[in-house]
N, C-alpha and C positions, 0 to 999 in steps of 0.2 A: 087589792092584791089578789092574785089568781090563786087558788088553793092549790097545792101541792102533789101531784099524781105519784103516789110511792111508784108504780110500775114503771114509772116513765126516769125517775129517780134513779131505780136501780140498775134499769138499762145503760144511763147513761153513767153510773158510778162504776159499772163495767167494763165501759168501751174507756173511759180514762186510768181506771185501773192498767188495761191491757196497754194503750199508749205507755203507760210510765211504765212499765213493763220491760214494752220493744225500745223504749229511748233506754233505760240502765243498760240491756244487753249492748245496743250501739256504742252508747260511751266507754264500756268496759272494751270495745274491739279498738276506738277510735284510741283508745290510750297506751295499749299493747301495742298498735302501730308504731315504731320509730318516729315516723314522719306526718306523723297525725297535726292538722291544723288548730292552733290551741283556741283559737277562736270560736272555731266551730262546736269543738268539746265545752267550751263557755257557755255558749248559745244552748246545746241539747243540756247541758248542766240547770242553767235557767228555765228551760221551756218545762225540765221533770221537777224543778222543785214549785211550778204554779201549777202544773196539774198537781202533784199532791197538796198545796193550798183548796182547789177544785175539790177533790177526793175528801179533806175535811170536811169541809164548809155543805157537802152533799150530803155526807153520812152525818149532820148534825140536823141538817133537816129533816132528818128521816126519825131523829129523836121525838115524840112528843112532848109538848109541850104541858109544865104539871103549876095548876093554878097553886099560890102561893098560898 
């Protein structure tokens, strides 16, 4: 298993941070539309709740690990 680069960690906990960011802003315009496609708001609903799975699973790596 490749060891862990926190830099390269946090860079990337960043740039999906900021995605799940810009997709809530979207959904919240996509839903105020009248005539917003609900499928579409399904889909960016889906794609923000597996980057915040991402966004976990990133910030838990960055946990160290404490011998028992």
């Amino acid at each position: 298993m490749d060891p862990i680069n926190p830099s390269e960690v946090v860079s990337r906990l960043a740039a999906l941070r900021r995605e799940h960011r810009d997709l809530d802003a979207e959904i919240e315009q996509r839903v105020a539309d009248l005539q917003a496609d609900e499928l579409t708001v399904k889909r960016l609903k889906k794609r923000k709740l597996w980057l915040k799975d991402c966004i976990a699973r990133l910030e838990s790596a960055l946990i160290p690990d404490e011998p028992a």
